[in-house]
Backbone as a ProteinNet text record, in pm:
[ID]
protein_1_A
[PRIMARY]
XXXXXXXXXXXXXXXXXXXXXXXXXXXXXXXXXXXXXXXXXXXXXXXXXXXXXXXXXXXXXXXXXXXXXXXXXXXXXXXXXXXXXXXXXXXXXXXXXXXXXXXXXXXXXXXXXXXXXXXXXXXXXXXXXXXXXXXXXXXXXXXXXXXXXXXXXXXXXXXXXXXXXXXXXXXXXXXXXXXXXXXXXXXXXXXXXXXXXXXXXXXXXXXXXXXXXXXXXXXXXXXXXXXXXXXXXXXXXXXXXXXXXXXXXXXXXXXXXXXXXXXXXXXXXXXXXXX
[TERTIARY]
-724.3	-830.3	-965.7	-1050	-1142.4	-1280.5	-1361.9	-1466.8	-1607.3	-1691.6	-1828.2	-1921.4	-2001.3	-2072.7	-2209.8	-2271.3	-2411.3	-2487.2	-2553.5	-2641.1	-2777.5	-2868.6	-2977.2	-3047.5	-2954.9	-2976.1	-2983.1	-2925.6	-2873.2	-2714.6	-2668.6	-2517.8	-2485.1	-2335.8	-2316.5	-2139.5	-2091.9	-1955.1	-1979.9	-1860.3	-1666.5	-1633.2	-1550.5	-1497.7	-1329.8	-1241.1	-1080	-1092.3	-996.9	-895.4	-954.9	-872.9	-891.7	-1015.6	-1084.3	-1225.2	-1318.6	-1324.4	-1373.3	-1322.4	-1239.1	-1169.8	-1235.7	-1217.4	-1261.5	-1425.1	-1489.7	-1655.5	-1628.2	-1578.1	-1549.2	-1541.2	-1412.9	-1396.9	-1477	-1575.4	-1668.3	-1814.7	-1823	-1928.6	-2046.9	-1988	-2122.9	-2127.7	-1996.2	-2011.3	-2002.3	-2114.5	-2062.7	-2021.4	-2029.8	-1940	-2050.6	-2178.8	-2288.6	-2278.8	-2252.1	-2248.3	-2180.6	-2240.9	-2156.1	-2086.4	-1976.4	-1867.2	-1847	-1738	-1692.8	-1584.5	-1499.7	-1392	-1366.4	-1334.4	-1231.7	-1187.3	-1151.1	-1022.8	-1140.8	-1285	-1351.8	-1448.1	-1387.7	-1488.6	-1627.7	-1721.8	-1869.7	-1916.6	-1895.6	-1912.1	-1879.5	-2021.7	-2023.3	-1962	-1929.8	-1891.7	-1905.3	-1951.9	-1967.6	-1819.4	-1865.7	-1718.7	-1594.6	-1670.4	-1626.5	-1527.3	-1522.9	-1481.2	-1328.5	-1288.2	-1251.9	-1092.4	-963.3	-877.4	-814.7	-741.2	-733.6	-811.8	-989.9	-1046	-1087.2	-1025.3	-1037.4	-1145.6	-1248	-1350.6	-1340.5	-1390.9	-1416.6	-1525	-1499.9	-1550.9	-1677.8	-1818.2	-1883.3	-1882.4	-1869.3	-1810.7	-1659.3	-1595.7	-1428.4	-1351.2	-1352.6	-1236.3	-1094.3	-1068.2	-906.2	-890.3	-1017.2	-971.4	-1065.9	-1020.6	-1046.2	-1092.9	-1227.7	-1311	-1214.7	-1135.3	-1128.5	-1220.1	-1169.9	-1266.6	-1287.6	-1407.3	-1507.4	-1386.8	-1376.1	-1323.3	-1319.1	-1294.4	-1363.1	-1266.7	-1347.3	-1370.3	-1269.9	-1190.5	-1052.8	-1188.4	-1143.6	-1214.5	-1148.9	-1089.9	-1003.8	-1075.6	-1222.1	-1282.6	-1317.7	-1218.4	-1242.2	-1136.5	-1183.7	-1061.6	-1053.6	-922.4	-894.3	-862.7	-898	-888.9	-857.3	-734.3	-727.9	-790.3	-856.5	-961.9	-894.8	-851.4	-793.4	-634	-698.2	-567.1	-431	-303.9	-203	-157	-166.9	-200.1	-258.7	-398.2	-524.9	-416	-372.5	-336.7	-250.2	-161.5	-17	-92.9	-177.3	-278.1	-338.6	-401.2	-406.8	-382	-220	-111.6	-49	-18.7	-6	-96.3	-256.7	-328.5	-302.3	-289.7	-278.1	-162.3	-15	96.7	98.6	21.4	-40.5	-54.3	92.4	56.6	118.8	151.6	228.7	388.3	445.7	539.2	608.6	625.7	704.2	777.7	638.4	612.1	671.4	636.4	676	794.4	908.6	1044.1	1082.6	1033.7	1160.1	1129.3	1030.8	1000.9	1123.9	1158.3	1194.5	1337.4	1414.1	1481.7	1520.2	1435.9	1488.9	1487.8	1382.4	1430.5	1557.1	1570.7	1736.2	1854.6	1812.7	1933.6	1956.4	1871.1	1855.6	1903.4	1863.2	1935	2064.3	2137.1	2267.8	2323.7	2295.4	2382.1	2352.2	2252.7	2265.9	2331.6	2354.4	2499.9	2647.5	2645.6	2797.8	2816.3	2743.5	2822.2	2893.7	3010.1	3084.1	3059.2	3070.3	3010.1	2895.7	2828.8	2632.4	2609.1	2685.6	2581.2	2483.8	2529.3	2431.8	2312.6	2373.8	2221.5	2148.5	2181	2106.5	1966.5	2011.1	2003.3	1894.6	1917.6	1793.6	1701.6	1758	1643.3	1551.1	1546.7	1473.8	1424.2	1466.4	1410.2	1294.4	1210.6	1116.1	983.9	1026.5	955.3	939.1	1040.8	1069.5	1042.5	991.7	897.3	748.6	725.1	586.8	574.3	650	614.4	624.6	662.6	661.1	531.7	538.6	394	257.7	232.9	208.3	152.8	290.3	261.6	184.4	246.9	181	41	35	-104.2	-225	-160.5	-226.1	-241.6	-122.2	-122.8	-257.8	-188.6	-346.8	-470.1	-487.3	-613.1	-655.9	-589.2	-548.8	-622.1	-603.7	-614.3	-554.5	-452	-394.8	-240.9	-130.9	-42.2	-3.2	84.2	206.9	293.6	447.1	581.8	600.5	534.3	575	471.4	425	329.2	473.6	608.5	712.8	758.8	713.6	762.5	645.5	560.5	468.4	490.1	568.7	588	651.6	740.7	783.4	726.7	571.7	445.5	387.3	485.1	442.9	611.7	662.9	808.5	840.2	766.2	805.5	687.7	607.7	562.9	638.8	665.2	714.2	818.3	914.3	1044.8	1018	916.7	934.1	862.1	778.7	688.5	878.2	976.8	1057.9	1147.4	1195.2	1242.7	1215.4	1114	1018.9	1045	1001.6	1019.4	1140.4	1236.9	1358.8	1380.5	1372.6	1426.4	1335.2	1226.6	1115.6	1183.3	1251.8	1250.3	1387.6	1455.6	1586.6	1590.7	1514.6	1508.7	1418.7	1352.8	1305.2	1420.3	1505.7	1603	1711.3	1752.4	1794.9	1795.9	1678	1630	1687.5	1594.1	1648.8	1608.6	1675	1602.3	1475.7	1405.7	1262.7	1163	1168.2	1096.8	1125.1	1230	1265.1	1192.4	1176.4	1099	977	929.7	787.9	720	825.5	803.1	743.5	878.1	851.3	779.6	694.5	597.1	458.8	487.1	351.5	349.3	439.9	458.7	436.5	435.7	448.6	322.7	197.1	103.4	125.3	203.9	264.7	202.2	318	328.8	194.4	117.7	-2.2	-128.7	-137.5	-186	-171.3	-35.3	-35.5	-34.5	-46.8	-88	-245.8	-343.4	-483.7	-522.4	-444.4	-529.5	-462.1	-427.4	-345.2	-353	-470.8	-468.6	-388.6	-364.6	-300.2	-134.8	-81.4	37.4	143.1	217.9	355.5	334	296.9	290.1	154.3	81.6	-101.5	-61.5	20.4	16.9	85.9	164	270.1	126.8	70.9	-35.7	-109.6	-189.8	-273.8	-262.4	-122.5	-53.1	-4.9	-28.3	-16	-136.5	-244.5	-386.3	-422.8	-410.7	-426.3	-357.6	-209.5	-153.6	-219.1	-254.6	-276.7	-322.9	-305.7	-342.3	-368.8	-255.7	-224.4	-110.9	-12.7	196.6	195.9	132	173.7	168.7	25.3	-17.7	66.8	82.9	135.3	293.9	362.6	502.3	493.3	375.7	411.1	365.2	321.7	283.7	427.1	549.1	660.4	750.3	683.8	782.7	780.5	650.8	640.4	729.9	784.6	911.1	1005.4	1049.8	1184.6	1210	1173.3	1233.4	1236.8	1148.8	1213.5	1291.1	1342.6	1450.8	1590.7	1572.8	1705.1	1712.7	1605.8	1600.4	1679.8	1652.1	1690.5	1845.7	1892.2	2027.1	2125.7	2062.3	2127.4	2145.5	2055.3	2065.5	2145.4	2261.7	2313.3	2263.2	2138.6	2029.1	1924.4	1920.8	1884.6	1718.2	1673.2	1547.1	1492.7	1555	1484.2	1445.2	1438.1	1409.6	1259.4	1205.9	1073.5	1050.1	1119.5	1003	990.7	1073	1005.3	880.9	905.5	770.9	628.5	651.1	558.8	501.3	598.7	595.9	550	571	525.7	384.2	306.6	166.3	130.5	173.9	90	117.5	211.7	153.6	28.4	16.5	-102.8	-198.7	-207.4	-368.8	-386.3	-235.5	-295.2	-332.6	-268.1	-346.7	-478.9	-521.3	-659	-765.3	-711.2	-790.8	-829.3	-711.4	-749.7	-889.9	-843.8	-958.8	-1094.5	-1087.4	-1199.8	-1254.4	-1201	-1292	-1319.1	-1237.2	-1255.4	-1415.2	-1410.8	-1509.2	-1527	-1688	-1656	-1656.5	-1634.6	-1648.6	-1731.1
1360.4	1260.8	1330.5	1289	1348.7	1258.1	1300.5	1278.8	1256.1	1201.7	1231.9	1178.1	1242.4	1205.6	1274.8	1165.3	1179.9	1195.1	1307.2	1420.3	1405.6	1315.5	1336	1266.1	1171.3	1127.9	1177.9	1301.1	1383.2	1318.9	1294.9	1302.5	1409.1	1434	1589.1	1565.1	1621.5	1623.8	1586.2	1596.7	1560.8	1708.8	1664.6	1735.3	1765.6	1808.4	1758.9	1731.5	1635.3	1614.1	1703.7	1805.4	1939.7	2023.1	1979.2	2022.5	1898	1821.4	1706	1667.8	1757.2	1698.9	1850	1939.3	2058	2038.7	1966.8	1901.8	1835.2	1742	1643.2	1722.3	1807.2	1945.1	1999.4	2051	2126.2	2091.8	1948.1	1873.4	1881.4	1902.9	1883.7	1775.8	1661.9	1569.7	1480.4	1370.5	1343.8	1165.7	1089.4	1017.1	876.6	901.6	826.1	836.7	891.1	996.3	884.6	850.5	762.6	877.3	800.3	862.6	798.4	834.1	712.7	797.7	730	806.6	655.5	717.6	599.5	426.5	486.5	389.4	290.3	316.6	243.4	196.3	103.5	7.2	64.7	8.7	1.1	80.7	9.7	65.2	167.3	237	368.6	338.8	347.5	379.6	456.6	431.3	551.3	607	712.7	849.6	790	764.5	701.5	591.7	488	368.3	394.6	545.7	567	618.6	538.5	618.8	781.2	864.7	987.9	1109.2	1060.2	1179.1	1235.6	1148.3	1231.5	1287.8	1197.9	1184.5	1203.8	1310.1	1383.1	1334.9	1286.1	1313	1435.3	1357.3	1475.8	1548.4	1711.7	1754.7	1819.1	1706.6	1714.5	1758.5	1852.9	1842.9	1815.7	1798.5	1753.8	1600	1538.4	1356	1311.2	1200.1	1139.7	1010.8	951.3	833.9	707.6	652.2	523.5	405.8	286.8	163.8	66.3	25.6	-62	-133.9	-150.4	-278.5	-414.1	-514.5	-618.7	-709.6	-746.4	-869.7	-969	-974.1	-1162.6	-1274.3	-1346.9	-1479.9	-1566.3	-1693.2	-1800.7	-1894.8	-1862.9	-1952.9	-1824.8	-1720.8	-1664.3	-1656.8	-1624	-1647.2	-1506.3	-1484.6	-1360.7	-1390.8	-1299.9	-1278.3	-1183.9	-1136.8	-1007.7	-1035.3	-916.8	-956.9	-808	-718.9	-599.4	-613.3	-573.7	-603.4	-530.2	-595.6	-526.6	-413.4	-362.1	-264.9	-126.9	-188.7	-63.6	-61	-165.7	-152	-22	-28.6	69.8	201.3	217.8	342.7	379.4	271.6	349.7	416.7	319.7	392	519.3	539.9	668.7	814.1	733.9	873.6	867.2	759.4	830.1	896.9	852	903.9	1093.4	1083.2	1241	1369.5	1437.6	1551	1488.5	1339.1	1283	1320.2	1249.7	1205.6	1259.2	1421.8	1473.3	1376.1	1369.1	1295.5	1166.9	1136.6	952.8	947.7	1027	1055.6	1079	1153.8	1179.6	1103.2	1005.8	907.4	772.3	755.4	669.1	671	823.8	870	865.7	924.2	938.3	775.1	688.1	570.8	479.9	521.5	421	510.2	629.6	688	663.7	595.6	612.3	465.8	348.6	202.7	199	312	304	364.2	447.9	493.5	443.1	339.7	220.3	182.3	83.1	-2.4	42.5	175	218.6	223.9	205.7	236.8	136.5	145.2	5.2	-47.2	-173.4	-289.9	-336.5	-226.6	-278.4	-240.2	-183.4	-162.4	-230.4	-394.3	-482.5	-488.2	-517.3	-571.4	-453.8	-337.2	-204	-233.2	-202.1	-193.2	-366.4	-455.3	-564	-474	-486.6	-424.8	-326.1	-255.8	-91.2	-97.8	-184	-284	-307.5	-363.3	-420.8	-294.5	-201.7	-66	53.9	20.2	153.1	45.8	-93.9	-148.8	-128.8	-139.4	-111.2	60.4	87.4	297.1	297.8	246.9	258.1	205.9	83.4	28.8	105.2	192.5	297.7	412	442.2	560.2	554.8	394.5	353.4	347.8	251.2	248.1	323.1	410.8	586.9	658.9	694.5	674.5	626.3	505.3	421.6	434	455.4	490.8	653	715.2	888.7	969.6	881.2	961.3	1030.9	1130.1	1186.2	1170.1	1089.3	1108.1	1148.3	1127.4	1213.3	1168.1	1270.1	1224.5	1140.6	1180.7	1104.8	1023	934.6	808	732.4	730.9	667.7	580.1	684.1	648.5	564.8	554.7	517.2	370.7	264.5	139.1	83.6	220	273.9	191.4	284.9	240.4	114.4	-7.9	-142.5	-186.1	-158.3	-186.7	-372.9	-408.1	-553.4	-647.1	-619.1	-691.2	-672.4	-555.7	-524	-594.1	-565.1	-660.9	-796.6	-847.9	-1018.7	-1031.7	-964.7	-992.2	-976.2	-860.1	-853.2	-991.9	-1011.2	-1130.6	-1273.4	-1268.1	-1388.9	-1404.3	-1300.8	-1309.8	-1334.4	-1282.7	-1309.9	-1449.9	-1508.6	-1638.6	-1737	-1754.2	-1826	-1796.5	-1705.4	-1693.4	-1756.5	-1728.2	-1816.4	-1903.3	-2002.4	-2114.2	-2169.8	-2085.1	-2182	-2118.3	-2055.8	-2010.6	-2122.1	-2192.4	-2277.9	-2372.9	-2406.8	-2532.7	-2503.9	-2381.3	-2281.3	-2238.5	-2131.4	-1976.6	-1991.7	-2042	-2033.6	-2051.2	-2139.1	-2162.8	-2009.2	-1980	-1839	-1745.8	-1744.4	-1636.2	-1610.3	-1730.5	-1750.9	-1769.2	-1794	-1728.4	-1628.3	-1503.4	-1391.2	-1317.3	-1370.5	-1312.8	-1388.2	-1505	-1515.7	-1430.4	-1386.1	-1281.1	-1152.3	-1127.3	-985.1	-844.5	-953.1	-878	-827.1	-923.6	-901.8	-717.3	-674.4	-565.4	-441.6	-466.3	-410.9	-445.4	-595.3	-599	-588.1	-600.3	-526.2	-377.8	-290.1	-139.5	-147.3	-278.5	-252.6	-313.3	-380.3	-454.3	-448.7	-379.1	-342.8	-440	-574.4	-665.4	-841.7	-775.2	-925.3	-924.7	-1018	-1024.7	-1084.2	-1065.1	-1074.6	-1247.5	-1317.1	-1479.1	-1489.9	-1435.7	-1447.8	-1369.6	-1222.7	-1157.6	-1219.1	-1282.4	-1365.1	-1498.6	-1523.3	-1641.3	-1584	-1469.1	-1404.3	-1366.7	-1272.5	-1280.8	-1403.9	-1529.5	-1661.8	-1686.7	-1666.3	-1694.3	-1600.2	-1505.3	-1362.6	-1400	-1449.3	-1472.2	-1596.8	-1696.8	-1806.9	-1794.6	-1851.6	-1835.4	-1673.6	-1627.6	-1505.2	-1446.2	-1557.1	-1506.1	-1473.5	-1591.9	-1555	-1432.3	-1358.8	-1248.6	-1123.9	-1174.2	-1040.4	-1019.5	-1171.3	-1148.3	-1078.5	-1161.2	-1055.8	-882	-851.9	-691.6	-662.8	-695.5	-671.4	-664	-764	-779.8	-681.1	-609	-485.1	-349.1	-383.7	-269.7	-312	-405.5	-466.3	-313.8	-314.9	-183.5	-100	-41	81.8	81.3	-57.4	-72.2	-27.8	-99.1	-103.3	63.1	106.2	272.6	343.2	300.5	362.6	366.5	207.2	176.2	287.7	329.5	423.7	548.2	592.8	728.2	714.6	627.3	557.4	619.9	526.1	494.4	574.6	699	803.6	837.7	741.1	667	575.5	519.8	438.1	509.3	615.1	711.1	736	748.3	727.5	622.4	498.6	388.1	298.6	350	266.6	318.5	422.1	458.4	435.8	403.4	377.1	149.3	157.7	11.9	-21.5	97.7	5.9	41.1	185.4	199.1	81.8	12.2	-30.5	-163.3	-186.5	-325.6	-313.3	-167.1	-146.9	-179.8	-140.1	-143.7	-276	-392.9	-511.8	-559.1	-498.8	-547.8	-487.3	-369.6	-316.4	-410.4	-458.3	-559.2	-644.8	-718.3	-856.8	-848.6	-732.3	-735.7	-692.3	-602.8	-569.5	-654.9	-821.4	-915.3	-1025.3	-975.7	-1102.5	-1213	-1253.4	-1409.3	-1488.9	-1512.3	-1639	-1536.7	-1474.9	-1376	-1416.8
-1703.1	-1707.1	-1693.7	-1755.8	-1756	-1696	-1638.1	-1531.5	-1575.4	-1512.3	-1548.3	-1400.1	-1350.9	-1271.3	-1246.8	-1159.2	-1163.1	-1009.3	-996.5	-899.4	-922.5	-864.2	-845.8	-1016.4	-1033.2	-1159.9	-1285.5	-1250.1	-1392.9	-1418.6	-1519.3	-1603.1	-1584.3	-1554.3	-1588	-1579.3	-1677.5	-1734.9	-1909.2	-1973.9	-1860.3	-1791	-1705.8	-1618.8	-1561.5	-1579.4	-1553.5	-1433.9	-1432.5	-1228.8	-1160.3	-1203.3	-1104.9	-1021.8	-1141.1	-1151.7	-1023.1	-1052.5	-1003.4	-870.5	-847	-672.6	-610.3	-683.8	-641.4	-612.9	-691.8	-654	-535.4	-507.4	-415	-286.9	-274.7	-154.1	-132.9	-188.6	-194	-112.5	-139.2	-111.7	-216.8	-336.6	-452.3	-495.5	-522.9	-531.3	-401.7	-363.9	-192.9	-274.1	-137.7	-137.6	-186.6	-164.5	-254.1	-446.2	-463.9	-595.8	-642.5	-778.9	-865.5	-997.8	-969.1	-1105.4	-1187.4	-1321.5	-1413.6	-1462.3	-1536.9	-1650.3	-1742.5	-1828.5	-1934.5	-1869	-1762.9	-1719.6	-1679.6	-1618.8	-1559.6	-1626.4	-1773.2	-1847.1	-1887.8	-1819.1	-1847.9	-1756.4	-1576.8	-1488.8	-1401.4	-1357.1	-1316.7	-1117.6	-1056.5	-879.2	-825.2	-655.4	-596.1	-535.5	-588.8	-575.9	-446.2	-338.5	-233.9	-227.5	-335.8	-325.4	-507.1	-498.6	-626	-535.7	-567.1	-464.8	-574.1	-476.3	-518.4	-554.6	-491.9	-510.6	-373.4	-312.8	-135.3	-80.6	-114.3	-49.4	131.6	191	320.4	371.7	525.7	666.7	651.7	645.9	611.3	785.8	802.5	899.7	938.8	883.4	919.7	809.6	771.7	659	671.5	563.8	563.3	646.4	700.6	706.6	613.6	546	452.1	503	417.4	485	429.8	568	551.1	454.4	441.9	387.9	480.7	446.3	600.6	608.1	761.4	802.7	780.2	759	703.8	800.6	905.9	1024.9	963.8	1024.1	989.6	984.9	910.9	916.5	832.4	962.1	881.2	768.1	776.4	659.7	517.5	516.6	393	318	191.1	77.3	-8.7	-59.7	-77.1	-250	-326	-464.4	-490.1	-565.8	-623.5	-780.9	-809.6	-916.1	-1034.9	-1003.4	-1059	-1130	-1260	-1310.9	-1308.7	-1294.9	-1241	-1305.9	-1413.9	-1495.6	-1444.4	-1386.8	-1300.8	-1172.4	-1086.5	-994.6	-963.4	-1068.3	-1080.8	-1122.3	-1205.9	-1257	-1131.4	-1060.1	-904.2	-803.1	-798.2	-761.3	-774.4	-912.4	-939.5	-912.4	-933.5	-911.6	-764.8	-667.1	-534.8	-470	-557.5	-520.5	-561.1	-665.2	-745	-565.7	-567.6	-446.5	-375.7	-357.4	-217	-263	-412.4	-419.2	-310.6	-304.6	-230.1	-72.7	-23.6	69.3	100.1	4.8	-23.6	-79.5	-128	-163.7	3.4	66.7	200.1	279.3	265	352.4	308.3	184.5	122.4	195.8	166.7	192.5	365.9	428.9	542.9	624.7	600	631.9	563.1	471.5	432.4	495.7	507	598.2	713.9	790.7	931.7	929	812.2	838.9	821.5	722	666.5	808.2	884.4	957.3	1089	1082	1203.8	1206.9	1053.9	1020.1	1058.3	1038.9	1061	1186.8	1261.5	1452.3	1469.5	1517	1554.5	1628.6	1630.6	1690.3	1689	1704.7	1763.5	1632.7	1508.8	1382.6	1337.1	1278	1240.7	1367.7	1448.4	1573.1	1525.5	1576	1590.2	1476.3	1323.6	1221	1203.1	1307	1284.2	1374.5	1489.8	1556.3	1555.5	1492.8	1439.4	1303.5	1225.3	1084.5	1071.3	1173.1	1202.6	1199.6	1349.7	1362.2	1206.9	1140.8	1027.4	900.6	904.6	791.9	833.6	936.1	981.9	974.9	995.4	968.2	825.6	716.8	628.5	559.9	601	522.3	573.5	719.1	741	656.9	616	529.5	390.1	300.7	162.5	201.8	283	308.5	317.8	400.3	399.9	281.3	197	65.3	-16.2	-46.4	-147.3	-85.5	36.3	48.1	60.3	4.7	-7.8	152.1	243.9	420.3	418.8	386.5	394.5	494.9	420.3	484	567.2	627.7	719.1	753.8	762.1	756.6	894.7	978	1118.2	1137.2	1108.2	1062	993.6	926	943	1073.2	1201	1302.7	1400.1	1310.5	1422.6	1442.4	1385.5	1438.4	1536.6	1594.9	1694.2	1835.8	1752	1873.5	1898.7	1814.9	1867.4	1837.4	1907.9	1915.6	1862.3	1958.1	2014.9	1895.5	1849.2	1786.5	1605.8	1567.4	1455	1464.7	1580.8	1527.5	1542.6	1584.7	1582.7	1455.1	1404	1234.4	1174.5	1131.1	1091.8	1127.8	1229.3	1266.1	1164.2	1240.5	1199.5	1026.3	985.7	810.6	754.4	835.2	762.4	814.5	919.5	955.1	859.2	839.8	765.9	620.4	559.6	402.3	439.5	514	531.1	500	589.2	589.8	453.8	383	251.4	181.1	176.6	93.9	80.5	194.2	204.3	109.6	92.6	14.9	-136.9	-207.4	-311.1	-316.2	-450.8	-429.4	-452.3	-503.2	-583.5	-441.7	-322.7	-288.3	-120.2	-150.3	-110	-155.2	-260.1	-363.7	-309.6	-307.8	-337.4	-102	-35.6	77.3	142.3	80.2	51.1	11.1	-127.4	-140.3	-51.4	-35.9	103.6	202	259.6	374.8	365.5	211.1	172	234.4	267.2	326.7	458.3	533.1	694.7	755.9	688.1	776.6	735.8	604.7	608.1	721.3	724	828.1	998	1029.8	1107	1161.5	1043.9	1079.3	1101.6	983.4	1014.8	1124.1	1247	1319.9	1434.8	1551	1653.8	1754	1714.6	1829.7	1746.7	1643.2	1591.2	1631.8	1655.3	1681.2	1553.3	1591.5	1447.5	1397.9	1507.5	1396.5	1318.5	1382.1	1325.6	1243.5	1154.8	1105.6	996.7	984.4	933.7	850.5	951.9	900.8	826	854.6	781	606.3	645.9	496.4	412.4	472.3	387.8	309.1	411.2	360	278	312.6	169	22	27.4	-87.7	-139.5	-55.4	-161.1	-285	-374.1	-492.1	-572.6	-466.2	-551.5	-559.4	-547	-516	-660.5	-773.9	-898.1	-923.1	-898.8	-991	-860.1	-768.8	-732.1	-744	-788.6	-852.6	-986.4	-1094.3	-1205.8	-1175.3	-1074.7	-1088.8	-1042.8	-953.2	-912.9	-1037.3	-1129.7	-1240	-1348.7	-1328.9	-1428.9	-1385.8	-1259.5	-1183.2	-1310.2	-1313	-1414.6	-1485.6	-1562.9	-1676.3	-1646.7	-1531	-1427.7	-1354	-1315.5	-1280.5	-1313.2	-1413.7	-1505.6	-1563.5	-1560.6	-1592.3	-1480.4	-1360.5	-1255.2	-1222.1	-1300	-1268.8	-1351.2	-1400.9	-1548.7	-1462	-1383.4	-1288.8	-1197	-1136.4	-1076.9	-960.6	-981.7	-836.6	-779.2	-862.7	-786.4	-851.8	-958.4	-966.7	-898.1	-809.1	-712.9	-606	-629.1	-514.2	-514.4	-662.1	-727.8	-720.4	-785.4	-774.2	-667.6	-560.1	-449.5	-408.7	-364.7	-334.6	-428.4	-613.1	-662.4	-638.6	-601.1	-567.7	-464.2	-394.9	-234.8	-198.5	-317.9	-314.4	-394.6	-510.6	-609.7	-486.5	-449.2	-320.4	-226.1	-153.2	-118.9	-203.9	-295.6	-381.6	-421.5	-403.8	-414	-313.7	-169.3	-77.9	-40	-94.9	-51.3	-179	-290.2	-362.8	-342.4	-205.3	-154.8	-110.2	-12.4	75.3	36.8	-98.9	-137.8	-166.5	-254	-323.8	-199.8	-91.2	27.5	37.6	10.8	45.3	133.8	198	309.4	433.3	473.1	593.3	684.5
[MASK]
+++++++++++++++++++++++++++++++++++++++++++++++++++++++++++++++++++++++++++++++++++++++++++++++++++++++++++++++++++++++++++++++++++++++++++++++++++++++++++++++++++++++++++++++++++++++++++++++++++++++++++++++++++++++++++++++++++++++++++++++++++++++++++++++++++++++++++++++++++

């Protein structure tokens, strides 16, 4: 991909990937600095607000500047405005250097549920109970991910560090999709994806608890289950790709799935309204 950005109101590129992150490291391009490439229409952005170019802590190297906080407020409304298309193109440039990462993460948490399950007797309980902690270390890690902070493998474990609230958000979700499952699948479906924000927000907000977190992610989805089922639905054919590897492609696209969910949830919040 090729680059172009602007210093003191000069143009200057194109430029490759490589080239352009190496500006970024460097501090020639800073985090005011507007960029552009192909992918970005008309409009030019500052470097800062672009994921995968790892924009630095001026001072700190190697941490990467978070995105403003943006204050809960029950009178605001959430829009994803980015099309699911860019979303997944997002995704990818930020998985770009992780996969590794985001493969043994994938990995070492389904190993650790499969061999919950097998202990006799206490398997199933076990395997609810630790469910909860190792979805929150996971959404953790994506999260970290799409916003290219720079990962880490033991950031898996960090849901660990709210034991008791992760498993009641986990709890909670499965009993609530239950119970619209009940009714039928569709209104199961569509549960599920109200909830789907859950466990992102509880990595961003250490004072919300598992039902407000549960509420929160209702109000985020409204009027956006559709568009964030069809971005799930563009998995379909990688799916069925994967089934052909007998399975051993889903090793990749979870992890590309569970960033491109981040970037719909970092969209919510980017277009958030009403604040």
């Amino acid at each position: 991909m090729q680059w172009y950005y602007a210093v003191n109101g000069q143009q200057v590129g194109p430029v490759e990937q490589d080239v352009m992150e190496a500006l970024v490291r460097d501090g020639k391009v800073k985090p005011d600095d507007l960029v552009w490439n192909a992918s970005m229409g008309t409009q030019w952005v500052k470097a800062s607000t672009v994921p995968g170019l790892g924009i630095r802590r001026e001072g700190i190297p190697g941490v990467t500047e978070p995105p403003p906080m943006v204050e809960w407020s029950d009178a605001a409304t959430f829009v994803s405005q980015t099309a699911n298309r860019d979303l997944m193109t997002q995704a990818r440039d930020c998985l770009s250097g992780n996969w590794g990462l985001a493969v043994g993460v994938v990995v070492v948490g389904g190993v650790i549920s499969m061999v919950a399950q097998f202990i006799p007797i206490l398997g199933i309980m076990i395997s609810l109970v630790i469910g909860g902690p190792l979805a929150l270390g996971i959404a953790t890690v994506f999260l970290t991910i799409a916003r290219s902070e720079g990962a880490e493998f033991g950031m898996l474990f960090d849901g660990f560090k709210r034991f008791g609230t992760a498993l009641g958000a986990y709890l909670l979700m499965a009993l609530f999709t239950l119970l619209w499952t009940l009714l039928l699948i569709v209104p199961g479906i569509i549960a599920a994806i109200a909830y789907s924000m859950t466990f992102f927000i509880l990595r961003d907000d250490p004072s919300v608890g598992a039902l407000d977190a549960i509420t929160r992610s209702k109000k985020m989805m409204m009027g956006n289950k559709w568009k964030y089922f069809c971005l799930q639905w563009r998995f379909f054919g990688w799916a069925l790709l994967c089934i052909l590897t007998l399975g051993i492609g889903f090793l990749w696209l979870q992890p590309y799935m569970m960033t491109s969910s981040a970037r719909f949830y970092e969209d919510l919040k980017k277009w958030q309204q009403g604040a």
